[in-house]
LOKOLTOR-501464 format. One record per atom (N, C-alpha, C): residue number from 1; residue in three letters; chain; atom name; x, y, z. Coordinates in nm, 3 decimals, decimal comma, m for minus. Each point is the difference from the previous one (the first is absolute). Layout:
REM residues N
     i    aa   ch   at        c1        c2        c3
   NUM   ALA    A   CA         X         Y         Z
...
***
This chain:
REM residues 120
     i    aa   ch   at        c1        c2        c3
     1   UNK    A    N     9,139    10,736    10,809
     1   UNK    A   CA    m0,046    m0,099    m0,098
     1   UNK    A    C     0,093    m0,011    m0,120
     2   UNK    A    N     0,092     0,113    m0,045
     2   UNK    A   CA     0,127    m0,026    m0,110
     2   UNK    A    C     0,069    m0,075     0,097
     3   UNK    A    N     0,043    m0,113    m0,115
     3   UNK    A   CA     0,116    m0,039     0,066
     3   UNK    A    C     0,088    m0,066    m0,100
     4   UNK    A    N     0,141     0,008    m0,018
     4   UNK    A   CA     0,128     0,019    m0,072
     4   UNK    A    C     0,070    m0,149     0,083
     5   UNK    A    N     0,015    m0,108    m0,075
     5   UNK    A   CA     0,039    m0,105     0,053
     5   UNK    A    C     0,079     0,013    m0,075
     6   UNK    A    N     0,149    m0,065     0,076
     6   UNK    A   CA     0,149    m0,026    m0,090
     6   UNK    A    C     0,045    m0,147     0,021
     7   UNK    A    N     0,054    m0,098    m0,084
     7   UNK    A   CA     0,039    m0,098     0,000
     7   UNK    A    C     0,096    m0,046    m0,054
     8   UNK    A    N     0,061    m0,088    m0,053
     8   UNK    A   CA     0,121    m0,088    m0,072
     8   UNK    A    C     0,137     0,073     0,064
     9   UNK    A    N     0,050     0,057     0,116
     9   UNK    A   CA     0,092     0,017     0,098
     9   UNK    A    C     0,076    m0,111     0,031
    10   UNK    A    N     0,120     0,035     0,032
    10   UNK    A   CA     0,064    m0,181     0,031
    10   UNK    A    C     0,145     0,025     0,004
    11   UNK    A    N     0,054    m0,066     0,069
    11   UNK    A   CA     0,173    m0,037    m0,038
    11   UNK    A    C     0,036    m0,043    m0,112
    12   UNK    A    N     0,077     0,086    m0,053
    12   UNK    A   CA     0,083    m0,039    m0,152
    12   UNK    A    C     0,131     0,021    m0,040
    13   UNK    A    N     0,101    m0,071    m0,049
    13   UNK    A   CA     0,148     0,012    m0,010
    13   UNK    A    C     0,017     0,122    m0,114
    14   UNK    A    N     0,137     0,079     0,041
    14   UNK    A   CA    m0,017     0,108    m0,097
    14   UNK    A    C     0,032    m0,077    m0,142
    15   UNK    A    N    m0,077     0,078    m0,109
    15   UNK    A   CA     0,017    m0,016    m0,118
    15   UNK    A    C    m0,113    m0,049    m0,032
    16   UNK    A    N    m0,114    m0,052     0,105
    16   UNK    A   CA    m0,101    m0,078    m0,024
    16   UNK    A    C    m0,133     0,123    m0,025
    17   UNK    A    N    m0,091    m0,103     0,000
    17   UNK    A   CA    m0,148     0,108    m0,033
    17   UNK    A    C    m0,125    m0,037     0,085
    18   UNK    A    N    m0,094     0,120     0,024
    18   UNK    A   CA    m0,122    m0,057     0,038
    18   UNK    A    C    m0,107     0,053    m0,089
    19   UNK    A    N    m0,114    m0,013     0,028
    19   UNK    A   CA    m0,140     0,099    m0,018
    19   UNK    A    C    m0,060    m0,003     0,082
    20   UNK    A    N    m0,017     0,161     0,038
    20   UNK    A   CA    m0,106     0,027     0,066
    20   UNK    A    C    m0,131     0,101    m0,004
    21   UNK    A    N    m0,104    m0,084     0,042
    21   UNK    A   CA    m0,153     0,076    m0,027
    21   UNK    A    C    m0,036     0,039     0,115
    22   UNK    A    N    m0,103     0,090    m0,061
    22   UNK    A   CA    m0,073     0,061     0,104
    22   UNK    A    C    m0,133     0,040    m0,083
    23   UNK    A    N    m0,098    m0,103     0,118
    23   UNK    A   CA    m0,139     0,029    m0,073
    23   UNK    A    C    m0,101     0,080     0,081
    24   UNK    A    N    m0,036     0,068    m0,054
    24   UNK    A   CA    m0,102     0,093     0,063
    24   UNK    A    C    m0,123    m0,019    m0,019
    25   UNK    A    N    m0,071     0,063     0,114
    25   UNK    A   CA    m0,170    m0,006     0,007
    25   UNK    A    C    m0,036     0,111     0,053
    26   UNK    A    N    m0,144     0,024     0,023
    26   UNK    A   CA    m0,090     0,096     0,008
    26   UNK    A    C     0,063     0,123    m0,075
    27   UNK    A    N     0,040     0,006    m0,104
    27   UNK    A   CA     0,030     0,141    m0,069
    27   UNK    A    C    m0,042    m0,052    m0,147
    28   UNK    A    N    m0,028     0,069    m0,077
    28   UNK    A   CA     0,024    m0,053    m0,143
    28   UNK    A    C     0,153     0,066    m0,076
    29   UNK    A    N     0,044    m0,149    m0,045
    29   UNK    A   CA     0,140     0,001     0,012
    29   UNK    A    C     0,036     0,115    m0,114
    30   UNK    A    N    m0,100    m0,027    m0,103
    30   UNK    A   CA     0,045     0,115    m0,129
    30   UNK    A    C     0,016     0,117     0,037
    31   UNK    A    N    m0,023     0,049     0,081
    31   UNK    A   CA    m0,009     0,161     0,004
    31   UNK    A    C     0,104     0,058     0,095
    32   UNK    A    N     0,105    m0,132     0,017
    32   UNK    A   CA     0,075     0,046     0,121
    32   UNK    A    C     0,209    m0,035    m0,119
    33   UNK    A    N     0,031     0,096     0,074
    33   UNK    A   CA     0,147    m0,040    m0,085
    33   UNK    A    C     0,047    m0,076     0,156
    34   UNK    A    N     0,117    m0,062    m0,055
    34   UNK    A   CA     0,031    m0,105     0,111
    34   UNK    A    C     0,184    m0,016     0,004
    35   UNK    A    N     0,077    m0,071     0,095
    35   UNK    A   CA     0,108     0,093     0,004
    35   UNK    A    C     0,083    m0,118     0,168
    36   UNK    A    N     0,098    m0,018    m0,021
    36   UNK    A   CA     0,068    m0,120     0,062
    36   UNK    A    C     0,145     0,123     0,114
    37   UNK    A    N    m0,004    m0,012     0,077
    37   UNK    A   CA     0,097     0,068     0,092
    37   UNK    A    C     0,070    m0,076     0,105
    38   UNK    A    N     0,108    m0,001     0,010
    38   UNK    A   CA     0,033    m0,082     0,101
    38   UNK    A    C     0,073     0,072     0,106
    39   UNK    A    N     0,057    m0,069     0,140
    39   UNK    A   CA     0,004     0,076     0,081
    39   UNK    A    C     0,121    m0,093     0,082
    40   UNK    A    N     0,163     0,011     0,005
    40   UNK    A   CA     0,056    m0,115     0,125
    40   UNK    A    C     0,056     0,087     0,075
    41   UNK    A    N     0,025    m0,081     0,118
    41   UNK    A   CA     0,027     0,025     0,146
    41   UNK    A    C     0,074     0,121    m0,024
    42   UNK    A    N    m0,021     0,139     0,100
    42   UNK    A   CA     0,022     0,080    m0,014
    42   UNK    A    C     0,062     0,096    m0,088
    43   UNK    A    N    m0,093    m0,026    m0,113
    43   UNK    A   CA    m0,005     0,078    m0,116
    43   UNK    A    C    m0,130     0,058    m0,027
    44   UNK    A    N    m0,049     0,107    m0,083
    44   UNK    A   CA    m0,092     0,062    m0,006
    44   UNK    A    C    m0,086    m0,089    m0,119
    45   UNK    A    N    m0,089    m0,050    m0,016
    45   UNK    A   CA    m0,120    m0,038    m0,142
    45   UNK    A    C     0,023     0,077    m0,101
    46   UNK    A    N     0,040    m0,073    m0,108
    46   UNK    A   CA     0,033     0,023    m0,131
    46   UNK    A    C    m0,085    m0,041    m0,135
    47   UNK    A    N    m0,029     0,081    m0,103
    47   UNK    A   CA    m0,079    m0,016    m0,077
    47   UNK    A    C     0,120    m0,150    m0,081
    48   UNK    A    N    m0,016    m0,053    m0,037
    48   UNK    A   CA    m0,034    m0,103    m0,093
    48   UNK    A    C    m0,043    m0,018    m0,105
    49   UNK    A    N    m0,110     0,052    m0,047
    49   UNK    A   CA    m0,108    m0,025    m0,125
    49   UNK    A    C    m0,095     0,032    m0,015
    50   UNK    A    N    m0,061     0,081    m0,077
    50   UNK    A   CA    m0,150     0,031    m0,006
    50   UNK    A    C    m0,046    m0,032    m0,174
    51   UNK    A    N    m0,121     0,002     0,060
    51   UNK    A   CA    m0,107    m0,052    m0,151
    51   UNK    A    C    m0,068     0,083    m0,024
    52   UNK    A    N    m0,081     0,042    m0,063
    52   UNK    A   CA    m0,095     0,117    m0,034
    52   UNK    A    C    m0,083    m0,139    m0,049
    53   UNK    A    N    m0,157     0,113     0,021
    53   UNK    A   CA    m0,136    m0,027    m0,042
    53   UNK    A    C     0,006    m0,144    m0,125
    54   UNK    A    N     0,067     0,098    m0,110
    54   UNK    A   CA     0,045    m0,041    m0,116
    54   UNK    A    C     0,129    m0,104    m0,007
    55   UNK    A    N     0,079    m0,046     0,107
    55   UNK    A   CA     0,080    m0,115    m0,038
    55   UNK    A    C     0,144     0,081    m0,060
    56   UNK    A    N    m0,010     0,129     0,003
    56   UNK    A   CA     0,161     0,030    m0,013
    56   UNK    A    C     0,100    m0,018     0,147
    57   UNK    A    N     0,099    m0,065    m0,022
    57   UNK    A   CA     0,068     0,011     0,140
    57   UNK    A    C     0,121     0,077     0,034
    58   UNK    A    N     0,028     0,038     0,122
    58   UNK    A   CA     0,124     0,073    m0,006
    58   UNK    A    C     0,077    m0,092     0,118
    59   UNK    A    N     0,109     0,001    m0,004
    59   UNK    A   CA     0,123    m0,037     0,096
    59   UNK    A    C     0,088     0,068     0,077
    60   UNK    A    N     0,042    m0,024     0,105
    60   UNK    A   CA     0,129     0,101     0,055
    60   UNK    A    C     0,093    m0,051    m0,076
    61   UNK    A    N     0,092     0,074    m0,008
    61   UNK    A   CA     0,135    m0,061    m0,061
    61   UNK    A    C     0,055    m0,097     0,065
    62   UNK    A    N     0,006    m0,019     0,167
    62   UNK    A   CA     0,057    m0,117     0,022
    62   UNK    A    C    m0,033    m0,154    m0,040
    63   UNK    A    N    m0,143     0,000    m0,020
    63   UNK    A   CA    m0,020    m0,128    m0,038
    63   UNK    A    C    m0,063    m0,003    m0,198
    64   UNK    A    N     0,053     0,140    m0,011
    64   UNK    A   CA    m0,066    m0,029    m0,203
    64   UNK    A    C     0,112    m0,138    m0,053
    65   UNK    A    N    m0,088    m0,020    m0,057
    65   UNK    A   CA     0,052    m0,139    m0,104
    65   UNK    A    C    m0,008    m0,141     0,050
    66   UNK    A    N    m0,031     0,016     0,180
    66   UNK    A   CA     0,032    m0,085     0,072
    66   UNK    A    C    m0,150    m0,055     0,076
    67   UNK    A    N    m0,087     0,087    m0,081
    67   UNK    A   CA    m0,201    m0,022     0,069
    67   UNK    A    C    m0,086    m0,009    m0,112
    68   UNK    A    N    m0,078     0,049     0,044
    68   UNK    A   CA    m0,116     0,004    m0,120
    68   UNK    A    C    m0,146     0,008     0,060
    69   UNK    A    N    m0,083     0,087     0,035
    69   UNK    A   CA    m0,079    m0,020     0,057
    69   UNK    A    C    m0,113     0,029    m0,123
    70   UNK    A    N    m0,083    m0,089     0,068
    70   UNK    A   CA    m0,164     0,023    m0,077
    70   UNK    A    C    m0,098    m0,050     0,051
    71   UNK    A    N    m0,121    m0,011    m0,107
    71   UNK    A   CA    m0,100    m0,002     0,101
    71   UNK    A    C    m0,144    m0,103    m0,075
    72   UNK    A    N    m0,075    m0,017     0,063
    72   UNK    A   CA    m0,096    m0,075    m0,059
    72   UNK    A    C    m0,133     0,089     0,042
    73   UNK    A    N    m0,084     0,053    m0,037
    73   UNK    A   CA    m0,077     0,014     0,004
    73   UNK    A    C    m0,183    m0,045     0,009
    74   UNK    A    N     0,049    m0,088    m0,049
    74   UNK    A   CA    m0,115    m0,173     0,021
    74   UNK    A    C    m0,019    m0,003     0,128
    75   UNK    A    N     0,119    m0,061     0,066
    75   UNK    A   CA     0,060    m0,042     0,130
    75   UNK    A    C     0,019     0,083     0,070
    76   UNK    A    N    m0,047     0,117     0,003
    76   UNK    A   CA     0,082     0,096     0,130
    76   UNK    A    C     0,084     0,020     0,075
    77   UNK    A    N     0,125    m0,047    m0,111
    77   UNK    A   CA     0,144    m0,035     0,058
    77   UNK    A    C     0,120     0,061    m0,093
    78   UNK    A    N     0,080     0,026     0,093
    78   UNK    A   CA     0,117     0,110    m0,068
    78   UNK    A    C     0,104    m0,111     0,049
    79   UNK    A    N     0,121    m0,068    m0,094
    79   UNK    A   CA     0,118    m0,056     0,051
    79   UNK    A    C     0,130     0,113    m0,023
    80   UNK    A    N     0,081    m0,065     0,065
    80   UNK    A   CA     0,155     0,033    m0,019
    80   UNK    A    C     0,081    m0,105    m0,015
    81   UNK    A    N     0,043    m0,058    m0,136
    81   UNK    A   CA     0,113    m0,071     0,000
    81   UNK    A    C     0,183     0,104     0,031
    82   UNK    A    N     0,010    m0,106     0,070
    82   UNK    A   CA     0,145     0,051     0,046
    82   UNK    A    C     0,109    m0,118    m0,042
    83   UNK    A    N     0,054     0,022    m0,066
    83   UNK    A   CA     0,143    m0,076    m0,058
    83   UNK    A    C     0,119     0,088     0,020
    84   UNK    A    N     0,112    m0,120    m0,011
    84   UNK    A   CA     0,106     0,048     0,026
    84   UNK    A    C     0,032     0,023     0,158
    85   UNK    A    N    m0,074     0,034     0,057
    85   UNK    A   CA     0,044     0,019     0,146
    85   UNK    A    C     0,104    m0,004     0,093
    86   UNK    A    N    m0,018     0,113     0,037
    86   UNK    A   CA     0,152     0,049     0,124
    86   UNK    A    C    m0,027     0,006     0,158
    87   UNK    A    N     0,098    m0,050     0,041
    87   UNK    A   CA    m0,041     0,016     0,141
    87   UNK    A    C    m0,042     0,091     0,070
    88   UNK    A    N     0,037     0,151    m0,088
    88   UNK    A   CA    m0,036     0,166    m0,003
    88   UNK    A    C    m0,159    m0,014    m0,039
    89   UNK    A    N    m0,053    m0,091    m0,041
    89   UNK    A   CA    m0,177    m0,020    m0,004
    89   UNK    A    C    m0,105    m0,023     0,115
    90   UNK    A    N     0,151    m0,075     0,083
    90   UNK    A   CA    m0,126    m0,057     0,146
    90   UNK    A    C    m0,070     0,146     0,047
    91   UNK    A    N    m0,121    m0,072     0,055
    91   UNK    A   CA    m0,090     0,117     0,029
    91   UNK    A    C    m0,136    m0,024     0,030
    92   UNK    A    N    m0,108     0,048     0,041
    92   UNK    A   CA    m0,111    m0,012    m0,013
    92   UNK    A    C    m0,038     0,105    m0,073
    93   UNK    A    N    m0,104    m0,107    m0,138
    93   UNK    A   CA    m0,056     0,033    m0,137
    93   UNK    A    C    m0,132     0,021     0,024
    94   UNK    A    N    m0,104     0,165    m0,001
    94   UNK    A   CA    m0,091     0,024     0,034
    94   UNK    A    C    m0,069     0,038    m0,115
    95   UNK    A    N    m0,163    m0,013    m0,037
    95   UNK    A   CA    m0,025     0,056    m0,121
    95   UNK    A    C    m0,108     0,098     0,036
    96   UNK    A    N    m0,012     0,088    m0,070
    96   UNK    A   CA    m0,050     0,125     0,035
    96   UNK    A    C    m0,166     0,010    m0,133
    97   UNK    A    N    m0,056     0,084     0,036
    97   UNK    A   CA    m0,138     0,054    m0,115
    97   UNK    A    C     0,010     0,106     0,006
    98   UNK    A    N     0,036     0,053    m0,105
    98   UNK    A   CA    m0,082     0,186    m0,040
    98   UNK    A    C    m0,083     0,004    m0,047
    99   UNK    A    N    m0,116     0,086     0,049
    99   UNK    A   CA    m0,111     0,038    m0,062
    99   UNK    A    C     0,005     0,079    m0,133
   100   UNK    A    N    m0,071    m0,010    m0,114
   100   UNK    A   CA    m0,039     0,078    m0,103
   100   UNK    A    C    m0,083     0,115     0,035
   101   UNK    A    N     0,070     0,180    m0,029
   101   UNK    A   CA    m0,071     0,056     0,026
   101   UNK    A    C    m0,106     0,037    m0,050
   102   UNK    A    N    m0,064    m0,104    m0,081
   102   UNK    A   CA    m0,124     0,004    m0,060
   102   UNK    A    C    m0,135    m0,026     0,118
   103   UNK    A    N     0,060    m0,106     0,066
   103   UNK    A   CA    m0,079    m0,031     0,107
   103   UNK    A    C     0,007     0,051     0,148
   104   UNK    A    N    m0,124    m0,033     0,084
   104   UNK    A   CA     0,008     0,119     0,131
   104   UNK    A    C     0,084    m0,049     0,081
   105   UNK    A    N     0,089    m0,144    m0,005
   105   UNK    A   CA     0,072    m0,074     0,097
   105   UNK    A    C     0,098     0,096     0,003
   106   UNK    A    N     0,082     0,061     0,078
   106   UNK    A   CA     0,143     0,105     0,034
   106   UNK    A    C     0,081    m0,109     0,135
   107   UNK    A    N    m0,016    m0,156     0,024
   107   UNK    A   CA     0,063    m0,009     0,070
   107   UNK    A    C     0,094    m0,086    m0,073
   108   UNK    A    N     0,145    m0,026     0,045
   108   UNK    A   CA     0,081    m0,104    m0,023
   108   UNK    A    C    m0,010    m0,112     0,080
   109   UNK    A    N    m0,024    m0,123    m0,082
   109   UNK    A   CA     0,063    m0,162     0,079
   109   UNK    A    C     0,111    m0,016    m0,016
   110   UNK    A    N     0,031    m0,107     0,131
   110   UNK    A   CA     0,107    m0,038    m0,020
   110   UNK    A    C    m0,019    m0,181     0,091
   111   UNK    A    N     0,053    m0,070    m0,063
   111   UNK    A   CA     0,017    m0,123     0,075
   111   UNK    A    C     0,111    m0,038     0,110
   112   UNK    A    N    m0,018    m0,105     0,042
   112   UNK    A   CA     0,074    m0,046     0,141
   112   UNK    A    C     0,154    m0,010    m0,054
   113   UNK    A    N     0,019    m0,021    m0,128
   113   UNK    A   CA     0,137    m0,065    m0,031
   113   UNK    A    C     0,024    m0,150     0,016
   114   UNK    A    N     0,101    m0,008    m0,071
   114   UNK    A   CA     0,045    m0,137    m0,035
   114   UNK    A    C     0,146    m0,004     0,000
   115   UNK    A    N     0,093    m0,088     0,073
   115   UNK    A   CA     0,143     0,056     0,060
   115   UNK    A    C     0,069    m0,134    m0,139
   116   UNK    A    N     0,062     0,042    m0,078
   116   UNK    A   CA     0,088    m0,043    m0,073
   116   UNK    A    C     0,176     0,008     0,097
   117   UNK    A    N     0,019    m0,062     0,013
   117   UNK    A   CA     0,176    m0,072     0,069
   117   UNK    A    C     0,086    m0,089    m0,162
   118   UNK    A    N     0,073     0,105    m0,029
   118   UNK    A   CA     0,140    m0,064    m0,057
   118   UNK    A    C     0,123    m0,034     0,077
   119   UNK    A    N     0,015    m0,127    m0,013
   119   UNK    A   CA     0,148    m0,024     0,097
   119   UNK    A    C     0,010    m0,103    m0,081
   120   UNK    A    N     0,126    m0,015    m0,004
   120   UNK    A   CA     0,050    m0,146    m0,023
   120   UNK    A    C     0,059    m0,106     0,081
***
């Protein structure tokens, strides 16, 4: 019944930008930190971005200066703007839920992904 939907994926020329969300249900979104990983063709899934409870975010270094993730809480939706973009970005963009260990949930979500393609 959780389920982690990802969207705004697409072909884009490098240098260009997208956003992408991912809205969630059956969890209540506050209590979960939330967190963008991507994954291309035979390479291992890579952190990306995470948010905490509270809206602080962290970045990998490959894409700091070049994202920004956050979140809405209203909406039950966490985006990732991605600017600047390199063809070193293509990938499929998955978004993940951590539980707060305040609460009895101990499992991780994760959604289907959303395949971002840079080419020119």
């Amino acid at each position: 019944q959780v389920q982690l939907v990802e969207s705004g994926g697409g072909l884009v020329q490098p240098g260009g930008s997208l956003r992408l969300s991912c809205a969630a249900s059956g969890i209540i979104f506050s209590w979960y930190a939330m967190g963008w990983y991507r994954q291309a063709p035979g390479n291992e899934r890579e952190l990306v971005a995470t948010i905490t409870r509270g809206g602080s975010p962290n970045y990998a270094d490959s894409v700091k200066g070049r994202v920004t993730i956050s979140r809405d809480n209203a909406k039950n939706t966490v985006y990732l703007q991605l600017n600047s973009l390199k063809p070193e970005d293509t990938a499929v963009y998955y978004c993940n839920a951590v539980p707060s260990p305040l609460i009895p949930d101990r499992t991780d979500y994760w959604g289907k992904g959303t395949l971002v393609t840079v080419s020119s």
